[in-house]
KETI-996287 format. One record per residue (C-alpha): residue number from 1; residue in one letter; z, y negated, x negated. Coordinates in nm, 2 decimals, padded with zeros to 4 digits. Layout:
<pts>
+-----+--------+--------+--------+--------+
: num : residu :      Z :      Y :      X :
+-----+--------+--------+--------+--------+
: NUM :      A :      Z :      Y :      X :
...
+-----+--------+--------+--------+--------+
</pts>
This chain:
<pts>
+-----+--------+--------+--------+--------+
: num : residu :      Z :      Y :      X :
+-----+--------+--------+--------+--------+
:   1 :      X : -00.93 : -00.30 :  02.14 :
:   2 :      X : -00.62 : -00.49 :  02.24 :
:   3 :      X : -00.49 : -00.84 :  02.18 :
:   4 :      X : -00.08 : -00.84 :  02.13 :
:   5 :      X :  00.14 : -01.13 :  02.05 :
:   6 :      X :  00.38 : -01.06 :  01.79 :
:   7 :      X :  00.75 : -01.21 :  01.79 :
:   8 :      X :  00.62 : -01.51 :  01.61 :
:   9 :      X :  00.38 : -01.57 :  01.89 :
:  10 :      X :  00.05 : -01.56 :  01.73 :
:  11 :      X : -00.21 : -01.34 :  01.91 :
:  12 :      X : -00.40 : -01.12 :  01.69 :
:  13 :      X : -00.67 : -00.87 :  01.82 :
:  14 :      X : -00.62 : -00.49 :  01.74 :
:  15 :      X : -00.89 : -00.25 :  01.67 :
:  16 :      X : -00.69 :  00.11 :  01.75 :
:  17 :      X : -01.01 :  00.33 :  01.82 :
:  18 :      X : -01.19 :  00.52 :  01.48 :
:  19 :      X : -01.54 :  00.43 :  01.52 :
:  20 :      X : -01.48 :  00.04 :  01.61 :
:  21 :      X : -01.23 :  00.08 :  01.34 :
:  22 :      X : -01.50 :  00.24 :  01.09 :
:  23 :      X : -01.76 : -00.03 :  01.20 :
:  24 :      X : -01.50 : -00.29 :  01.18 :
:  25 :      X : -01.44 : -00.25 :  00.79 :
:  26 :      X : -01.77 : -00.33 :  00.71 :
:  27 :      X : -01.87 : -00.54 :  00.97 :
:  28 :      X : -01.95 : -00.90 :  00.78 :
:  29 :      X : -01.89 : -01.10 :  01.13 :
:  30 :      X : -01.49 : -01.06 :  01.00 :
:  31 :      X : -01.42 : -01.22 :  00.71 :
:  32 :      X : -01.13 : -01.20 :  00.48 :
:  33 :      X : -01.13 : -01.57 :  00.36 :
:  34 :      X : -00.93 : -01.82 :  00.60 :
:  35 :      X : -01.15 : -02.12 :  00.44 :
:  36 :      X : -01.45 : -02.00 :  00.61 :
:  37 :      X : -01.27 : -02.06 :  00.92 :
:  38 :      X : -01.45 : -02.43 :  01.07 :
:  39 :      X : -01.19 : -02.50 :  01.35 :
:  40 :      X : -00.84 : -02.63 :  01.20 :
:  41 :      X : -00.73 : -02.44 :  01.52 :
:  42 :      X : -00.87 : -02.09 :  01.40 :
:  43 :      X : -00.66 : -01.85 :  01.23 :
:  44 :      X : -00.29 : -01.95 :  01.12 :
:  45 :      X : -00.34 : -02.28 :  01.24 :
:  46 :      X : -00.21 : -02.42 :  00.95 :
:  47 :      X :  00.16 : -02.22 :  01.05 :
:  48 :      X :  00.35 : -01.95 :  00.86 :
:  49 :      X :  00.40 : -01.63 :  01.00 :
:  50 :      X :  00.58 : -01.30 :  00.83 :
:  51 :      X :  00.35 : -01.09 :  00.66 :
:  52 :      X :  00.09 : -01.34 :  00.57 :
:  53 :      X :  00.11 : -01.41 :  00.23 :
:  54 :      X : -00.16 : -01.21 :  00.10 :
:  55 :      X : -00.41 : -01.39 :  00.31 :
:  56 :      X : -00.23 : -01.74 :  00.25 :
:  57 :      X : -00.11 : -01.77 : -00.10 :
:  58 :      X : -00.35 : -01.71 : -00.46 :
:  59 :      X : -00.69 : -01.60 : -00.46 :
:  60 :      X : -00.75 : -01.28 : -00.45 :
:  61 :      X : -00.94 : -00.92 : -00.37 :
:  62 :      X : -00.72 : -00.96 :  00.02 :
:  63 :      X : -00.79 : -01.28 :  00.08 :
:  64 :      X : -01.20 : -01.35 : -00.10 :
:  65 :      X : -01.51 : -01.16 :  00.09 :
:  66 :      X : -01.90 : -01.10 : -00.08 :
:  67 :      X : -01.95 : -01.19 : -00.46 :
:  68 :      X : -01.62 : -01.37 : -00.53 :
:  69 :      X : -01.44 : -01.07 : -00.39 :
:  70 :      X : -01.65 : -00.86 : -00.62 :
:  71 :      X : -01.59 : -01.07 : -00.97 :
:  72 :      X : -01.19 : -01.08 : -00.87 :
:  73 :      X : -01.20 : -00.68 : -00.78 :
:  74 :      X : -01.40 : -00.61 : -01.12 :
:  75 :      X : -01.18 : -00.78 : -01.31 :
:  76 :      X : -00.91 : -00.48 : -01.31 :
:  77 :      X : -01.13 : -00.17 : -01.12 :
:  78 :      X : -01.21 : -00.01 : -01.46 :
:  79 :      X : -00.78 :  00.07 : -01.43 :
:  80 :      X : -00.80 :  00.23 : -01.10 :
:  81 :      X : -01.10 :  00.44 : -01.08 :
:  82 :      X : -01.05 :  00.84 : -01.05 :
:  83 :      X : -01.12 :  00.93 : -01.44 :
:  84 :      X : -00.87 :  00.63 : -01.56 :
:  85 :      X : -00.64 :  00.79 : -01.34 :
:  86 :      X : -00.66 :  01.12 : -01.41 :
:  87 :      X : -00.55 :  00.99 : -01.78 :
:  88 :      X : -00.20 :  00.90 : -01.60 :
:  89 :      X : -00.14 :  01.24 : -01.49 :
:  90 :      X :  00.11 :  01.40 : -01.80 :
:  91 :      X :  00.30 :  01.02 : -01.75 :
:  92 :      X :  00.36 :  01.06 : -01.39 :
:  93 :      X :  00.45 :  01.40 : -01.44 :
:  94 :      X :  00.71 :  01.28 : -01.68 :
:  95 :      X :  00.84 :  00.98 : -01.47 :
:  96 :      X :  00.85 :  01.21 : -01.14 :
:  97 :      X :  01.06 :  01.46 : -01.38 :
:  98 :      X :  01.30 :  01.22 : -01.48 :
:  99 :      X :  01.38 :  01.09 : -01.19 :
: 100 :      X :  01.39 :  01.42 : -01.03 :
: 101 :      X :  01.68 :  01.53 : -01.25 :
: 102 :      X :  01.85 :  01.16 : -01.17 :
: 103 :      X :  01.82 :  01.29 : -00.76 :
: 104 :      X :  01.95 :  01.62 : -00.83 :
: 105 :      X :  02.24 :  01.52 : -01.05 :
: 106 :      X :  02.39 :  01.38 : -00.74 :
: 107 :      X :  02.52 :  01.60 : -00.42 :
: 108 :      X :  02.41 :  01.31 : -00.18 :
: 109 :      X :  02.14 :  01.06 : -00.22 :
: 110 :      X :  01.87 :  00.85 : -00.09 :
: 111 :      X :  01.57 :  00.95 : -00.21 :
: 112 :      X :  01.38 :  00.61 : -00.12 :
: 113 :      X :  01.58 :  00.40 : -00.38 :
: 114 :      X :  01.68 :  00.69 : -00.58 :
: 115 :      X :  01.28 :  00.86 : -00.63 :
: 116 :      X :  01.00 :  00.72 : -00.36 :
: 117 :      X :  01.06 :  00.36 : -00.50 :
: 118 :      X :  01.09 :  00.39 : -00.89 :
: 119 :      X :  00.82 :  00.67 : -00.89 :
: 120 :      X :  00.52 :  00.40 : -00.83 :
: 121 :      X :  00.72 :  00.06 : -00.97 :
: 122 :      X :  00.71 :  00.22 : -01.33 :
: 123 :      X :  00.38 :  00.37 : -01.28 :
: 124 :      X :  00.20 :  00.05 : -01.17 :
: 125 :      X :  00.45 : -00.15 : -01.41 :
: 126 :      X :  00.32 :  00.09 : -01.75 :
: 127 :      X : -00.04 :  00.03 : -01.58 :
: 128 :      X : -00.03 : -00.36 : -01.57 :
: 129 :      X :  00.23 : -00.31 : -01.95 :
: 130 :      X :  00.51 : -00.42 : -01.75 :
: 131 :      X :  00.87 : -00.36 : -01.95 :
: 132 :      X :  01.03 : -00.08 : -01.74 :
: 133 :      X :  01.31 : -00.25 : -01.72 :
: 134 :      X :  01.16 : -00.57 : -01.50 :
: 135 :      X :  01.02 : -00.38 : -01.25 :
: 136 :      X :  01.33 : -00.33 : -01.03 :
: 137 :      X :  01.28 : -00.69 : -00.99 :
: 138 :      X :  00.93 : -00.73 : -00.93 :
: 139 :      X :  00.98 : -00.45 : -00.67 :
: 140 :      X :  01.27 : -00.65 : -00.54 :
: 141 :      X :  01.07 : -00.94 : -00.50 :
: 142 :      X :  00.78 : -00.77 : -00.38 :
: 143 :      X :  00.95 : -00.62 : -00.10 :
: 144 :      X :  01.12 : -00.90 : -00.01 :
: 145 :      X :  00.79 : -01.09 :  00.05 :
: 146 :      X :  00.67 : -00.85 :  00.24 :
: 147 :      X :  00.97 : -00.84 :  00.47 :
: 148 :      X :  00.94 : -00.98 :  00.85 :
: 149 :      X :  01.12 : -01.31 :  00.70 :
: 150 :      X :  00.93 : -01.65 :  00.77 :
: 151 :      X :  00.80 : -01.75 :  00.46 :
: 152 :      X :  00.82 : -02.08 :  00.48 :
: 153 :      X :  01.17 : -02.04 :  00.48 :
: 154 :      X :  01.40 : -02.14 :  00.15 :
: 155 :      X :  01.48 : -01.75 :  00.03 :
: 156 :      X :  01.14 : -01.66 :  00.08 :
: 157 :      X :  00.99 : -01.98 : -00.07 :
: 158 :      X :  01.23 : -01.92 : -00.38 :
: 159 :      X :  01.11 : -01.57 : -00.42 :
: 160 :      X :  00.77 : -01.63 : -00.41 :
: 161 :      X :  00.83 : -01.88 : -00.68 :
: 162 :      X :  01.01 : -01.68 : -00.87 :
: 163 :      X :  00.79 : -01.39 : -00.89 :
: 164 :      X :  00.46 : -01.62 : -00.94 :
: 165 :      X :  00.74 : -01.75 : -01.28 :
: 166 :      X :  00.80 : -01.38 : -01.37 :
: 167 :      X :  00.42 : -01.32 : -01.35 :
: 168 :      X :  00.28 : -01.60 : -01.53 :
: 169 :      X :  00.55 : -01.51 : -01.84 :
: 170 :      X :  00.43 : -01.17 : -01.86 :
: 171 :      X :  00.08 : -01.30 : -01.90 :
: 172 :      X :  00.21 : -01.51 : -02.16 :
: 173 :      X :  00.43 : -01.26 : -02.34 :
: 174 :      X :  00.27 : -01.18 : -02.70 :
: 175 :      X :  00.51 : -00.88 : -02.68 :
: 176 :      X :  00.28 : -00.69 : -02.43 :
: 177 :      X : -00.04 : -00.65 : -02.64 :
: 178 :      X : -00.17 : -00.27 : -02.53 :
: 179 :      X : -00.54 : -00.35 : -02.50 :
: 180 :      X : -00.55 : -00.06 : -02.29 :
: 181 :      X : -00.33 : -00.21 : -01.92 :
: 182 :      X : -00.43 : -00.46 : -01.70 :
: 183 :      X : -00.25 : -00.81 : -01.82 :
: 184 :      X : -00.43 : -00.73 : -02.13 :
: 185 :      X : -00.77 : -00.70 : -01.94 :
: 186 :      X : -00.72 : -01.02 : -01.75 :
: 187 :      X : -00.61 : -01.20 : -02.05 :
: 188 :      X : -00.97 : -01.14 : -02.15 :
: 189 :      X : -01.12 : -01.25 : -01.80 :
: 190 :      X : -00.97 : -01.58 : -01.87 :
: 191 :      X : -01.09 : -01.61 : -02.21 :
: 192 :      X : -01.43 : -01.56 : -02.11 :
: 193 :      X : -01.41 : -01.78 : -01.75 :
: 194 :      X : -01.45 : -01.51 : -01.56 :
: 195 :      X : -01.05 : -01.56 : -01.39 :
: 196 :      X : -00.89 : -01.88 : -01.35 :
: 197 :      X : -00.51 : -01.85 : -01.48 :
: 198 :      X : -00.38 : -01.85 : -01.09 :
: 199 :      X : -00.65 : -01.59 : -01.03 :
: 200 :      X : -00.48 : -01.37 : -01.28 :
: 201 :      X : -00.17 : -01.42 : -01.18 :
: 202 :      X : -00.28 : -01.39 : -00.81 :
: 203 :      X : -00.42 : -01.05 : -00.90 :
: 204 :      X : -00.09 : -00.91 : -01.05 :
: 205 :      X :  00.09 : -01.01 : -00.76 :
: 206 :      X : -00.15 : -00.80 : -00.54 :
: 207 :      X : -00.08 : -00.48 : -00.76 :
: 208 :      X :  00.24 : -00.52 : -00.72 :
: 209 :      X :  00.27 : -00.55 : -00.34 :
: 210 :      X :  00.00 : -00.30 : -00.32 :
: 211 :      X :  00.10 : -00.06 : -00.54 :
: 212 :      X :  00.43 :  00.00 : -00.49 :
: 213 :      X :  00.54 : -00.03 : -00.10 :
: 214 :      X :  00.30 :  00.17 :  00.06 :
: 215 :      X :  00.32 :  00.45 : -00.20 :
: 216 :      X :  00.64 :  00.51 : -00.19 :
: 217 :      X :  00.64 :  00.49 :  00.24 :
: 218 :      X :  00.32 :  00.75 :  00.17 :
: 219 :      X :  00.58 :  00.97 : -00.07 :
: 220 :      X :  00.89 :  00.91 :  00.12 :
: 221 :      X :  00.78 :  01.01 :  00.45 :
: 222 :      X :  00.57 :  01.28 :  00.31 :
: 223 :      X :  00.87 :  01.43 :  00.14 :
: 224 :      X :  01.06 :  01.39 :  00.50 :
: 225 :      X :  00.76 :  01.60 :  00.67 :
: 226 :      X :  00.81 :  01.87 :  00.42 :
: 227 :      X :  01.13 :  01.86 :  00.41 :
: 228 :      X :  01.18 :  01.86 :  00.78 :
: 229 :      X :  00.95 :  01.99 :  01.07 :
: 230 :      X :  00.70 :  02.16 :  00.79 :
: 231 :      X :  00.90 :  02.30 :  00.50 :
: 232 :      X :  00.65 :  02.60 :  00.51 :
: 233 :      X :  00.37 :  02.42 :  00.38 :
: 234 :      X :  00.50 :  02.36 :  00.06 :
: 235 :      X :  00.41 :  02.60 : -00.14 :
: 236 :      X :  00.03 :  02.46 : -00.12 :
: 237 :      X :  00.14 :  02.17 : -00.33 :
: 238 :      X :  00.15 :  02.38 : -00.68 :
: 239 :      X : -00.24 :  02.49 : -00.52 :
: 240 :      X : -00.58 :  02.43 : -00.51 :
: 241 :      X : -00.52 :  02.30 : -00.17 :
: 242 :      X : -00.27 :  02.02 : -00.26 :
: 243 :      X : -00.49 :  01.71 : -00.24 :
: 244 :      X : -00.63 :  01.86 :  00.10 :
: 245 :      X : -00.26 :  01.85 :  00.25 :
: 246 :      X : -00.19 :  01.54 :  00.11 :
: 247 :      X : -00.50 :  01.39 :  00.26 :
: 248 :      X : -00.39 :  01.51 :  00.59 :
: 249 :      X : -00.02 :  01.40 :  00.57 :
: 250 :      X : -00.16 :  01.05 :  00.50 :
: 251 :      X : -00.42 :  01.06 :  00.80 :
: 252 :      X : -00.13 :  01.22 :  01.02 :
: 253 :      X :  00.09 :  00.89 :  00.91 :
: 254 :      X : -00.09 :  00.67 :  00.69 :
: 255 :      X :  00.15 :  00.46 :  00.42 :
: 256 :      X : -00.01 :  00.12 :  00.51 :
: 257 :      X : -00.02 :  00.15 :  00.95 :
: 258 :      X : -00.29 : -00.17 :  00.97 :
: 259 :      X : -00.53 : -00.32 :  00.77 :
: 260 :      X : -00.48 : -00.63 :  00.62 :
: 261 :      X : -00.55 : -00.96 :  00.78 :
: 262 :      X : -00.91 : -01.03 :  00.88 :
: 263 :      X : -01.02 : -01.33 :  01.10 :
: 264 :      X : -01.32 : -01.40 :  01.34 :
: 265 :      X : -01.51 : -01.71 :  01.23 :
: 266 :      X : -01.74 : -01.66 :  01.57 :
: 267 :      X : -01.74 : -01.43 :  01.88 :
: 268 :      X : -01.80 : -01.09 :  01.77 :
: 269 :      X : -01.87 : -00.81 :  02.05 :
: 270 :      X : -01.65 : -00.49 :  01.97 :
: 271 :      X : -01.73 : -00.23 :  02.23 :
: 272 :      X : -01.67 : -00.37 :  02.56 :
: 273 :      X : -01.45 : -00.61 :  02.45 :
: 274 :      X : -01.56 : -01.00 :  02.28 :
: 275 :      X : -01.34 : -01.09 :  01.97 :
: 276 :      X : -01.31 : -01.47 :  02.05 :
: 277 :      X : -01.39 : -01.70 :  01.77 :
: 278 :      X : -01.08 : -01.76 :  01.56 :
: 279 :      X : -00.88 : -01.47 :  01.59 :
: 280 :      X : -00.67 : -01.30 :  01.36 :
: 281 :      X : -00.80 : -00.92 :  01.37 :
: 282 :      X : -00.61 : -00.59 :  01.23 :
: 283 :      X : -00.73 : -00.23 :  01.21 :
: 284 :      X : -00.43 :  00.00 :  01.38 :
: 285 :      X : -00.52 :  00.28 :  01.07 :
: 286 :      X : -00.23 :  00.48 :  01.24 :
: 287 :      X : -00.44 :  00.50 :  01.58 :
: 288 :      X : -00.80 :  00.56 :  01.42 :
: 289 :      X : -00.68 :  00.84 :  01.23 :
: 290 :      X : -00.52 :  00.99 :  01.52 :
: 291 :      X : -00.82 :  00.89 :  01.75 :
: 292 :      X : -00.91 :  01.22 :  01.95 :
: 293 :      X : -01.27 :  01.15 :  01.93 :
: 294 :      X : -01.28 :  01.20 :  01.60 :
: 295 :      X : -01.01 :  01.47 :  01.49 :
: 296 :      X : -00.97 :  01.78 :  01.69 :
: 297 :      X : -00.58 :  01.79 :  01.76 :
: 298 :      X : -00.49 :  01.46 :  01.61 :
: 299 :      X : -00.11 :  01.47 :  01.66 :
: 300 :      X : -00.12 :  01.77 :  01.45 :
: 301 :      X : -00.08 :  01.83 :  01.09 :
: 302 :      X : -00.36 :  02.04 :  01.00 :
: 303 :      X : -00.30 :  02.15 :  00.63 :
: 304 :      X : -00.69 :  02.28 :  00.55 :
: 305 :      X : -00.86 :  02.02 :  00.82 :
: 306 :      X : -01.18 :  01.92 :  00.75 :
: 307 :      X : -01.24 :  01.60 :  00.58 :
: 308 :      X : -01.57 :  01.51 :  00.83 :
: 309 :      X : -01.52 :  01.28 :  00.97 :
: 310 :      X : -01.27 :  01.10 :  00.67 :
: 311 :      X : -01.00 :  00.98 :  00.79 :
: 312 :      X : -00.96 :  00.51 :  00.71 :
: 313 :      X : -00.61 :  00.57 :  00.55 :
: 314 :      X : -00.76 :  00.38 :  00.19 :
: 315 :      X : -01.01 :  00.21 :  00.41 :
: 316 :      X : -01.36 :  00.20 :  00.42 :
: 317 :      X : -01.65 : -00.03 :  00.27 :
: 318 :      X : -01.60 : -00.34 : -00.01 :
: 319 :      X : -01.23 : -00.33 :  00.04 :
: 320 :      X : -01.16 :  00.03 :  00.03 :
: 321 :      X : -00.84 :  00.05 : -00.12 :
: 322 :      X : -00.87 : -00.01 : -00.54 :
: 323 :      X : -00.55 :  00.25 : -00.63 :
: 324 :      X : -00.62 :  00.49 : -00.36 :
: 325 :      X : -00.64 :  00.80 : -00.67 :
: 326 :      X : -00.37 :  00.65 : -00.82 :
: 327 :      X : -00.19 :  00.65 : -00.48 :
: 328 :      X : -00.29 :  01.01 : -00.40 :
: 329 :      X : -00.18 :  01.14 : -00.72 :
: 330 :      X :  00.10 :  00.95 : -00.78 :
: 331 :      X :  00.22 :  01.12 : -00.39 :
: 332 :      X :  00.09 :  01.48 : -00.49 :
: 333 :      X :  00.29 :  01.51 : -00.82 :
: 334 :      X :  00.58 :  01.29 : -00.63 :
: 335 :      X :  00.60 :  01.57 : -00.40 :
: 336 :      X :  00.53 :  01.88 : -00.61 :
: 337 :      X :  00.77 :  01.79 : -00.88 :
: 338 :      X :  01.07 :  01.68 : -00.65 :
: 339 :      X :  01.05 :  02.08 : -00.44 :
: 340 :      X :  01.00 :  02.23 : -00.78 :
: 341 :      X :  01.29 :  02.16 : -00.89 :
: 342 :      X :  01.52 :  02.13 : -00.59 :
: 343 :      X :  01.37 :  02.36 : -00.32 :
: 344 :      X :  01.68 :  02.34 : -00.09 :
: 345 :      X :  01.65 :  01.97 : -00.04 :
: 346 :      X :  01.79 :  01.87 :  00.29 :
: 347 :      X :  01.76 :  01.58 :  00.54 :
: 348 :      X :  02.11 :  01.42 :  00.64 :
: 349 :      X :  01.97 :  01.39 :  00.97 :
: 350 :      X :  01.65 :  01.51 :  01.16 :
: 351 :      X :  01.35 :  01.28 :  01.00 :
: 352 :      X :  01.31 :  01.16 :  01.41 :
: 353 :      X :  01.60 :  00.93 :  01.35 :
: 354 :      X :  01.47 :  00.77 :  01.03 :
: 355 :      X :  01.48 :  00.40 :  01.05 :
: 356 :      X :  01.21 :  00.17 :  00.93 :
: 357 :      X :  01.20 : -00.20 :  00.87 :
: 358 :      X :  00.86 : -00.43 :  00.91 :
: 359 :      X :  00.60 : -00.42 :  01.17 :
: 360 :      X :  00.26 : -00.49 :  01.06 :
: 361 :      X :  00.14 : -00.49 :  00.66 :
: 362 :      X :  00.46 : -00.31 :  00.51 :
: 363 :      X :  00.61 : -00.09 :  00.74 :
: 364 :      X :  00.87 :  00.13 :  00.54 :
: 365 :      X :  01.15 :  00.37 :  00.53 :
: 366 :      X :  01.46 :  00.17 :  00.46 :
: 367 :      X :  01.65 :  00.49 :  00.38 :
: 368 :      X :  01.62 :  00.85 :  00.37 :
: 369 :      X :  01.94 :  01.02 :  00.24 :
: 370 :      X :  01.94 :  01.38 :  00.15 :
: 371 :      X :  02.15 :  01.63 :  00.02 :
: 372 :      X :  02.01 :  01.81 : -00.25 :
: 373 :      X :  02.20 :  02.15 : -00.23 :
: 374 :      X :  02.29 :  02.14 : -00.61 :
: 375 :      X :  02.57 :  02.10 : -00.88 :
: 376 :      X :  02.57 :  01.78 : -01.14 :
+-----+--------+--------+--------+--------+
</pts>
């Protein structure tokens, strides 16, 4: 437990150890909803900071706790769970073989805007019945709200505005009428009061920043590790061990590295430490999963480890991450269909000198340029 002031200068409280961590996610002395808070000096203190939109703007399952958290997470669950996911597997596999041929038709490439990216923006875009051809954009525009830019500044208050347009059309669009994806779901909440209009729309921004960034960091810098210091393990992705590696790469480097934002209302004891009332808190997910007292060897990538304890990559309790199978899937056939079909993919430089842009919430890859070892 460690308090650190970021650039901005806000102090926010860090939980780095795995069973404070573990405890922490459940614990209901933290609270998710800033309007809970009593003192106008708690929390934000009415500033802007980077990263904090998802606790600031909408209502939503990141920024509600108790029974309203559970009617907004309801509202689009049925989409996410492991059966309805498992129904996306031939698509995925289509969409990861697509743009798999698009990588190796090219000598030189970088496979985060080229495959890690696109993979999960048309997956989560056919989930929602999102035209393929807007989600560049809403990835765009989901990224760049994410980025370490104030947000009350004029770019990022334009693209916030822009995507909250380009959200509330697609709710509106008579054109996307599959009863089966999610606008078509929440179209229905709101016919029968269970979602406000800004609800909805508040939701579908949330699966957007959700479920794109952090997969493709997750496949990215999984394709990186098996591409670079641990090439031998991949023949276990066409295996009945797969899902066990990937599990592992993701507690090794987990795609999200902190929690999202959760805030103190009153002193809350952590250990030996006192959380004082008011405080931002975050979850280091990087430094629980790595935590010695709970994984034998934590620095190493342990292909067949055992999954006692589980490792908080998804999270734990009420907020346990909604896509995680979709995430886990989406990496596993990411992965196994990219080595498939070009097994001599190389790194244009060792994966140790990959650069990375965010700090907190959306920590990501900005590049990762390969050479694929093939003719057009």
């Amino acid at each position: 437990m460690v308090p650190v002031d970021l650039p901005e200068g806000l102090r926010v409280w860090v939980i780095t150890r795995y069973q404070e961590g573990r405890k922490a996610l459940t614990d209901p002395r933290f609270v998710k909803d800033m309007r809970r808070l009593q003192d106008p000096g708690h929390g934000f203190a009415g500033q802007r900071y980077a990263e904090d939109v998802l606790a600031v703007e909408g209502r939503h399952v990141l920024n509600s706790d108790g029974a309203e958290h559970a009617r907004l997470r309801s509202a689009v669950a049925s989409h996410f769970t492991a059966h309805a996911s498992a129904g996306r597997e031939e698509e995925i596999r289509q969409i990861a073989a697509m743009l798999t041929e698009r990588v190796a038709s090219q000598e030189r490439v970088d496979l985060m805007s080229s495959y890690a990216q696109p993979l999960p923006e048309l997956v989560i875009g056919r989930i929602i019945g999102v035209p393929d051809d807007t989600m560049p954009v809403v990835g765009r525009l989901s990224r760049q709200l994410s980025s370490r830019e104030n947000p009350a500044t004029a770019p990022m208050r334009r693209a916030y505005s822009d995507l909250v347009d380009l959200v509330r059309d697609l709710i509106a669009d008579p054109s996307i009428d599959d009863p089966r994806t999610v606008i078509s779901g929440l179209r229905k909440a709101v016919g029968r009061g269970d979602l406000s209009r800004r609800e909805a729309a508040s939701t579908l921004m949330v699966l957007f920043a959700a479920g794109i960034s952090t997969t493709a960091t997750g496949l990215g810098h999984a394709a990186a590790t098996l591409i670079y210091t641990h090439a031998a393990l991949r023949p276990l992705l066409g295996s009945a061990s797969a899902t066990t590696l990937v599990d592992e790469i993701l507690r090794h480097h987990p795609p999200i590295q902190f929690t999202s934002w959760r805030f103190a209302p009153l002193d809350v004891p952590v250990g030996s430490t006192t959380i004082p009332a008011g405080s931002p808190v975050l979850i280091l997910l990087a430094s629980a999963n790595r935590d010695p007292a709970a994984f034998p060897a934590p620095d190493e990538l342990v292909p067949d480890r055992q999954a006692t304890p589980g490792p908080l990559t998804f999270g734990r309790g009420p907020h346990y991450c909604i896509g995680a199978h979709l995430a886990r899937l989406e990496i596993r056939i990411g992965l196994q269909t990219l080595f498939d079909r070009l097994p001599d993919l190389q790194l244009t430089h060792p994966h140790a000198h990959t650069t990375w842009r965010g700090l907190l919430l959306d920590r990501t890859i900005t590049s990762l340029p390969v050479l694929t070892q093939t003719s057009p």
